[in-house]
Every structure is written in C-alpha cells, then in structure tokens.
C-alpha positions as CSV (number, residue, x, y, z in Angstrom):
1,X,141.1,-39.8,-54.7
2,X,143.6,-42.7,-53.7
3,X,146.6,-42.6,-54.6
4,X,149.2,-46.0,-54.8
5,X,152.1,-43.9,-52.9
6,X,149.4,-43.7,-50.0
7,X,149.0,-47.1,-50.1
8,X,152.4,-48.0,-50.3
9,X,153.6,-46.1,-47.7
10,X,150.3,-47.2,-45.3
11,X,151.7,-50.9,-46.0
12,X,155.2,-49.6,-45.2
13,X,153.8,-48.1,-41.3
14,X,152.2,-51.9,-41.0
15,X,155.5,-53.8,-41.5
16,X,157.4,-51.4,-39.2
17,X,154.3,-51.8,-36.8
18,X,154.6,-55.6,-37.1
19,X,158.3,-55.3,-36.6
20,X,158.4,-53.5,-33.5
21,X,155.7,-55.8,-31.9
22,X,158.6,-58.8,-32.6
23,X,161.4,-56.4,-31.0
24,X,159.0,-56.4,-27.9
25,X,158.6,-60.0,-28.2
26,X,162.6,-60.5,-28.2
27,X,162.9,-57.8,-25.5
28,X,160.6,-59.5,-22.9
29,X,161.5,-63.3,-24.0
30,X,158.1,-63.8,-24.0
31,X,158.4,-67.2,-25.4
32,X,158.4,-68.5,-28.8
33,X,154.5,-69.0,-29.7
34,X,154.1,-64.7,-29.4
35,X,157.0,-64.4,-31.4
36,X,156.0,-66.8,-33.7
37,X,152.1,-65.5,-34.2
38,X,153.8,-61.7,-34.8
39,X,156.1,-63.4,-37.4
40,X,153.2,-65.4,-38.9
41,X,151.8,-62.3,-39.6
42,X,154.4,-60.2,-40.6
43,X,155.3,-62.5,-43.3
44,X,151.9,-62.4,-44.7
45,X,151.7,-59.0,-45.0
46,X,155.9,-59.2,-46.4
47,X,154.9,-60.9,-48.9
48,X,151.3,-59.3,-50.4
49,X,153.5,-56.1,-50.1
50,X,156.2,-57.4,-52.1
51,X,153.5,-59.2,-54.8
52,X,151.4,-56.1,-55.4
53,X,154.4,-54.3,-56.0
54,X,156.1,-56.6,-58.4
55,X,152.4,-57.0,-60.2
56,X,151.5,-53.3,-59.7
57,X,153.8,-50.8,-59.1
58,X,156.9,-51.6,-60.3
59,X,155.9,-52.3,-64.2
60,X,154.2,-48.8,-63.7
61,X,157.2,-47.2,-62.7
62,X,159.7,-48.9,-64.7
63,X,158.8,-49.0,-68.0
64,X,159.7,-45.4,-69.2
65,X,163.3,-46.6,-68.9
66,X,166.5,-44.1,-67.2
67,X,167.9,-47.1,-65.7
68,X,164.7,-48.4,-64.4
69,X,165.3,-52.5,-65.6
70,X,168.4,-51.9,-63.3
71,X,166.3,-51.0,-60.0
72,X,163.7,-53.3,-61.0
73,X,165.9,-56.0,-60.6
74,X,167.5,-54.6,-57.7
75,X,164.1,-54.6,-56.2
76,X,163.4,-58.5,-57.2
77,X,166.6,-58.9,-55.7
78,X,165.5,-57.8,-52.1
79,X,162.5,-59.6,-52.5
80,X,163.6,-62.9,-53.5
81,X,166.4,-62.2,-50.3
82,X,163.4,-61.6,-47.9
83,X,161.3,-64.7,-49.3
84,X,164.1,-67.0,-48.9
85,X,164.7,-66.0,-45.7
86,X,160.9,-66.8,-44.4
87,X,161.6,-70.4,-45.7
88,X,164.5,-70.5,-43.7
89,X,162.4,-69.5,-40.7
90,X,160.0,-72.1,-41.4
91,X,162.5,-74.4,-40.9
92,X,163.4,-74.1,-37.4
93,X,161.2,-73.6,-34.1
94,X,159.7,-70.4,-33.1
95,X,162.1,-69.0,-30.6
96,X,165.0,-70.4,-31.8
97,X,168.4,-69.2,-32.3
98,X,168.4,-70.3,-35.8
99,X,164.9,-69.1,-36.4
100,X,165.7,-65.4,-34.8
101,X,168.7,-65.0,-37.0
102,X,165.8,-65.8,-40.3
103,X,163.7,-63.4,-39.2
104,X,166.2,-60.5,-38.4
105,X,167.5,-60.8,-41.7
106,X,164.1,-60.4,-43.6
107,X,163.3,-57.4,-41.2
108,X,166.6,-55.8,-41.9
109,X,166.5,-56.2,-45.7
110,X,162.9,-55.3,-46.0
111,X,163.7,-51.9,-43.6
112,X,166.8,-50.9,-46.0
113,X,164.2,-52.0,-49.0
114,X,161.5,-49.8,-47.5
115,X,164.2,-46.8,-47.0
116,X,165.4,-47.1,-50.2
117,X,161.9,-47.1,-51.7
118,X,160.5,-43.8,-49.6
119,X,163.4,-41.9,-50.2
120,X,164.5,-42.5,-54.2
121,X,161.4,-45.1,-55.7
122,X,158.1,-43.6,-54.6
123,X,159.3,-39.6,-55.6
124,X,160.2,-40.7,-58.8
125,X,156.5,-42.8,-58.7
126,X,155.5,-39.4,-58.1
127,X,157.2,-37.1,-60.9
128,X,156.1,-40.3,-63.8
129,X,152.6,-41.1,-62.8
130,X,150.3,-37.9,-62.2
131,X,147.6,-38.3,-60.3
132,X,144.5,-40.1,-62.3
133,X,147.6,-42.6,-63.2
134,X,148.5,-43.5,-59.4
135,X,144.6,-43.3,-58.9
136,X,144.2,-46.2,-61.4
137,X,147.3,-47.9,-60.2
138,X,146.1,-47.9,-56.2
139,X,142.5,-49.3,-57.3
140,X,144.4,-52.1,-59.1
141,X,146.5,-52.9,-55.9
142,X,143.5,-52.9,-53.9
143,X,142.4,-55.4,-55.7
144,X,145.1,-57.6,-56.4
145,X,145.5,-57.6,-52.6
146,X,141.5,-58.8,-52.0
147,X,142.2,-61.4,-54.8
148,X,145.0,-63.0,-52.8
149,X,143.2,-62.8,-49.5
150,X,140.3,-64.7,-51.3
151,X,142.9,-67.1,-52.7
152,X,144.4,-67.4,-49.2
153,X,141.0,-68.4,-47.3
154,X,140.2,-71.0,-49.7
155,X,138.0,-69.4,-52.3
156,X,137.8,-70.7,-55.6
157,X,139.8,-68.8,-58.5
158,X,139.2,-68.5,-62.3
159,X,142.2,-69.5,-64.5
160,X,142.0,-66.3,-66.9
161,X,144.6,-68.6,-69.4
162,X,144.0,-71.4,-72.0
163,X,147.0,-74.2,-72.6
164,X,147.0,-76.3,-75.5
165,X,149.4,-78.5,-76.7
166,X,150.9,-79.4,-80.4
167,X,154.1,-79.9,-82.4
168,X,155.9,-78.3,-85.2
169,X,158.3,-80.4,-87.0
170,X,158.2,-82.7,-84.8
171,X,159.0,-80.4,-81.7
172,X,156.7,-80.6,-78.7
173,X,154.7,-76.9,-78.7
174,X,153.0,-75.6,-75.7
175,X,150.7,-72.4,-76.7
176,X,149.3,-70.1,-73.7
177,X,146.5,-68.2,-74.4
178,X,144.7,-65.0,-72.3
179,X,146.0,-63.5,-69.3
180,X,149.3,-65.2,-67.0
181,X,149.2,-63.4,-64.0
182,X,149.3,-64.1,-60.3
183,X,145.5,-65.9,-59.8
184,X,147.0,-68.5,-62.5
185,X,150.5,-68.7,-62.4
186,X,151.0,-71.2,-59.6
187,X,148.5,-73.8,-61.7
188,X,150.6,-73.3,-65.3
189,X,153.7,-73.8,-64.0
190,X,152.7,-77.0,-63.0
191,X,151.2,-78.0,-66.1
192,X,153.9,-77.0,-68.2
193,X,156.7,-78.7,-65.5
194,X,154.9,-82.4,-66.4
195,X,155.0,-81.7,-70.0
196,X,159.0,-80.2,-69.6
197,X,159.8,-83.7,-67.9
198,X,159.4,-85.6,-70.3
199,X,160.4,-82.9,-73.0
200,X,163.3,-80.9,-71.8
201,X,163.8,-79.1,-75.3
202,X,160.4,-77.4,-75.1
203,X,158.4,-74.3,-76.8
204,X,156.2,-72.4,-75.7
205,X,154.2,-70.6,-77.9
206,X,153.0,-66.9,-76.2
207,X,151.4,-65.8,-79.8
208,X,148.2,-65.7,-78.0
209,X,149.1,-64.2,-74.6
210,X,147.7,-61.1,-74.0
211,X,149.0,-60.0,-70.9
212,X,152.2,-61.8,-68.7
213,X,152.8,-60.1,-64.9
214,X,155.6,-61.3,-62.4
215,X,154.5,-63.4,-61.1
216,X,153.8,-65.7,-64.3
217,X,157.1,-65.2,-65.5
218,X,158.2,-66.8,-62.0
219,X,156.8,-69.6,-63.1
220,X,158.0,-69.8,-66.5
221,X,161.1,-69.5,-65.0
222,X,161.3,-72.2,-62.6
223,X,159.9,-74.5,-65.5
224,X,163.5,-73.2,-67.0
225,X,165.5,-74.4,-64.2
226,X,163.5,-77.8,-64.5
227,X,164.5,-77.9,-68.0
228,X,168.0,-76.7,-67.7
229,X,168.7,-79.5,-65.2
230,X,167.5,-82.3,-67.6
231,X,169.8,-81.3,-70.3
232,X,167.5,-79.1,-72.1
233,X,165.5,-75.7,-72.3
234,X,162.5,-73.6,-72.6
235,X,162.7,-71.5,-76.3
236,X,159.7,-69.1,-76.1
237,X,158.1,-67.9,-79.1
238,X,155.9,-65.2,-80.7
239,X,155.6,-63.1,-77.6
240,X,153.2,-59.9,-78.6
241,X,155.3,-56.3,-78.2
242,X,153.7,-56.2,-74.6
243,X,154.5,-59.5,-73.6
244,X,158.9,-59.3,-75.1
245,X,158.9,-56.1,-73.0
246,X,157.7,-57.5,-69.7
247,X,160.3,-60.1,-70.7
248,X,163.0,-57.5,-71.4
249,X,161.9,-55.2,-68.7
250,X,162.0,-57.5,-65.9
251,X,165.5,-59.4,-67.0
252,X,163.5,-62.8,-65.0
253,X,163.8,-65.2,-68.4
254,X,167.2,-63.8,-69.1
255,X,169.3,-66.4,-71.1
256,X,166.0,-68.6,-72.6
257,X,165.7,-67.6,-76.3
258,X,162.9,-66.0,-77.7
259,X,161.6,-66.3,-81.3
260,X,159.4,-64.1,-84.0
261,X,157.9,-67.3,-84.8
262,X,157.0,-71.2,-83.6
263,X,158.5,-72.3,-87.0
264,X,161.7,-70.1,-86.1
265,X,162.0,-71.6,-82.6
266,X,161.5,-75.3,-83.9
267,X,164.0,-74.7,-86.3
268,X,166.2,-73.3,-83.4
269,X,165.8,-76.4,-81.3
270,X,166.7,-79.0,-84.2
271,X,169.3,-77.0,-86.2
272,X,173.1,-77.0,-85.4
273,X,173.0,-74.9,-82.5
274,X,171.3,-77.8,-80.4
275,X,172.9,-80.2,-82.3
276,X,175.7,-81.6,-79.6
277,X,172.3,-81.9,-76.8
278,X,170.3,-84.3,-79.1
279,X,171.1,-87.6,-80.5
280,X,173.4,-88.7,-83.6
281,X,171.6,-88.5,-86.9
282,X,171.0,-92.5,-86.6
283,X,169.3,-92.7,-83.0
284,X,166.0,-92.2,-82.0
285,X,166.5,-90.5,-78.5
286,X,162.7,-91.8,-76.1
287,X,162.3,-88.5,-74.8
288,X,163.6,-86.0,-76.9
289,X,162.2,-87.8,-80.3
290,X,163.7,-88.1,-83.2
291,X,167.3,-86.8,-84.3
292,X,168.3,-83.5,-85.1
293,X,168.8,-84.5,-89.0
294,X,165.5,-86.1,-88.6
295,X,164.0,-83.3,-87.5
296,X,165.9,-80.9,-89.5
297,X,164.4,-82.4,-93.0
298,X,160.4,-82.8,-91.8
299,X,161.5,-78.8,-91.3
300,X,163.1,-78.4,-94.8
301,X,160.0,-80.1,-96.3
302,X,157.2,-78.1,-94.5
303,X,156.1,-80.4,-92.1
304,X,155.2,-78.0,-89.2
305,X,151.1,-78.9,-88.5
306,X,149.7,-77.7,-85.5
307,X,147.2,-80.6,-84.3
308,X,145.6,-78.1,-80.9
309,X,144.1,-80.3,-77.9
310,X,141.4,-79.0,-76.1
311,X,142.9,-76.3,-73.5
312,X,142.3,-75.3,-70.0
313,X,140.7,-71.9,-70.0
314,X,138.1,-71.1,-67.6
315,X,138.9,-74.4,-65.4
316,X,138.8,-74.2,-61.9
317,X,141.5,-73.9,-59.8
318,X,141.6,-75.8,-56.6
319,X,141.2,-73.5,-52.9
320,X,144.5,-72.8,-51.7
C-alpha cells in the first residue's frame, strides 16, 4: 500500500540527487549549459515538490492544530524563499557568478527545509494519519503531480470553477463557484485582477465554493496586492466552514476581511469604516461609483439585487 511519507521522502532522494549532479558541475567547471540543464531540472522537480505539498500534505497534517498554522507558515515561508530565488536565477546566465549564488541559496534552504521535514514534519505525518489516511493522501499526490506534468506539456485543462459577476447595493460582487485549486487558479486570478482594476473595493462572494487549496488562495492573494496598491481591497464573503478554515489555517489572506454574508460585506465597504477611501457624499468617484452616503441609503432601503452573468465553468483553459 503507498504511503505519502514514501513518496515524500523518494522526492527528497531526487532533489539531493539533482543537487549533487550541480556540485559535480561546479567542481569540474564544466561550463554553464551542464550546469544550467541540471538546474533546469532541479527546479522543476523544486517546485512540483513544494506544490504537492502545499496542495496535499500539509492541509493533511496541519489541520488538527498543536501549533500546526505556525509550521505551516513556516513551511510557505521556505518555499516562497526557494521560488524567489529560481527567478533570480533566471535572471542572469547559466554559469554566472550571480546566477551560482541563486542557485546555492535555493539548494541550501530546500536541504535545511528537507532536514527539518524528515526529522520533525513527516513523524508527526506519521503518529496523525494512519495508514489507509496516508494511503489516500499519496494517491492524491500522485495525481496532482500527473495533472501538472499534463499541464506542463501543453495539455488542455478543465476549469473545475464557475465566476459570475453582480452587485449588491451598488457594490461590484464577484461569486466563485465549484472547486479553486491548482488546475484553475492561475486562469481566476486573472479574471478577477481585470475586474479589481477597475474596482479596487471589491467582493468576492465564496458562498458557492466548495473547495479552496493553496494554490488558489495564492491567487486571491495577489489580486489583494493589486487592490491594495490602487487604494482599495478585496472583502471576501460567505466562505463555507471548509473554505474560512483553509483561510484561517493557512494565514495566506491574513488582513482581507471576511463576511457571514455579501449584504454584510457591501455594507462593510460603504459604511464608515471605508468612508475616508471613497469620495465625499456629493461626488460621483468613475471607478469606485457612487459615494459612500449614496451607497449607504440604496443599503438602508433594501436595494441589494443580484443581476448573475453567465459564468465560466467548464471553459477551457489554454496549454500552458
């Protein structure tokens, strides 16, 4: 029977592998372009490693609590260190002195990531998940990791997630629907960016999501930053029990505020907390709409209709 510590630790002998084949490549200055294919690889596997286990393992093994949001987001921590560190690789030649001093530091936070994992993380992975669990959880990471290989060689996806758009007293709503997960993410994010350009105060309704992973909370979260630096923000709304605890779990949307309801969060974003971000009660502001006392009274007298355009679900996304 597999088990996801197997798998885990398999992935971990293929980094090291991978690692030691660049030492050799340093030790014989065999050029840039060997270096360069090893790397290459090595951050392809980095970063299916660091996905599955973000998507897969980690939610697993964090959610009973004892301080597991803490590690969690120590974890995220080393990853988003290692990621930015291959972009900074990707800047500079293969070979380089610039480009070696990139890659070293991915390699050494990944190694004291992989330590730290083997001797504290995948025992406690152990004692919390018996064996049918880490069964399950190993099947799943098998095939999140043949899902992104597909994705990588150019094979169409299916967008498991619905988008709509509406208003409610006079805010702009966005409503996701179905699953936001890794195969979907990416194409969201986007469509929710050119609607948070135009509205930096925005809602999103999750109501109607059924399921939210990492790697869709990523992308709510750069849509946040987007917002943020226009003035404004993202005010979620309705998220399901499953969907606030990936959000309080994970700690990734920290500082956005979340809702029971869409009426609660349109109230939020025209009531006296936003009041100083939107214009005076006589101006009509051309992106945000109209005024917060404007607003405020189409709230007091009901006006909250949601008016749903056609959504997005079972589109197809385009070959990566």
């Amino acid at each position: 029977m597999a088990d996801v510590i197997d798998v885990i630790l398999a992935d971990h002998a293929r980094i090291r592998r991978l690692a030691e084949a660049l030492d050799r490549c340093a030790a014989s200055q065999s050029g840039g372009m060997a270096a360069g294919a090893v790397w290459t690889r090595l951050a392809e596997v980095l970063e299916a490693h660091m996905a599955a286990e973000e998507e897969i393992a980690y939610l697993a093994l964090f959610r009973h609590g004892d301080g597991g949001g803490m590690m969690m987001r120590g974890a995220a921590a080393d990853h988003a260190d290692v990621r930015e560190a291959v972009r900074e690789a990707a800047l500079d030649q293969a070979g380089g002195r610039a480009w070696w001093r990139a890659v070293n530091a991915a390699v050494r936070i990944i190694d004291d990531h992989m330590a730290c994992e083997e001797r504290a993380v995948l025992p406690a992975l152990g004692r919390r998940a018996g064996p049918a669990e880490r069964s399950v959880l190993a099947r799943r990471w098998a095939a999140f990791t043949a899902a992104r290989a597909r994705d990588a060689a150019g094979a169409p996806a299916r967008l498991r997630v619905g988008m709509s758009t509406g208003e409610c007293a006079g805010q702009v709503v966005v409503a996701l629907r179905g699953d936001l997960d890794a195969t979907s993410a990416e194409g969201v994010g986007a469509l929710v960016t050119t609607v948070a350009v135009r509205v930096p105060w925005l809602i999103v309704d999750l109501g109607e999501l059924e399921f939210i992973d990492c790697a869709g909370l990523r992308a709510l979260a750069g849509v946040q930053r987007r917002a943020l630096r226009a003035g404004g923000s993202l005010v979620l709304a309705a998220p399901s029990r499953l969907v606030r605890r990936v959000l309080d779990l994970t700690g990734l949307m920290t500082g956005v505020p979340v809702c029971a309801t869409v009426e609660e969060a349109a109230g939020l974003v025209s009531g006296q907390s936003v009041a100083r971000k939107l214009p005076g009660p006589d101006m009509q502001d051309p992106i945000a709409g109209p005024s917060a006392a404007g607003l405020q009274r189409q709230q007091e007298e009901g006006q909250c209709d949601r008016h749903w355009q056609p959504g997005t679900a079972d589109t197809q996304a385009p070959g990566r």
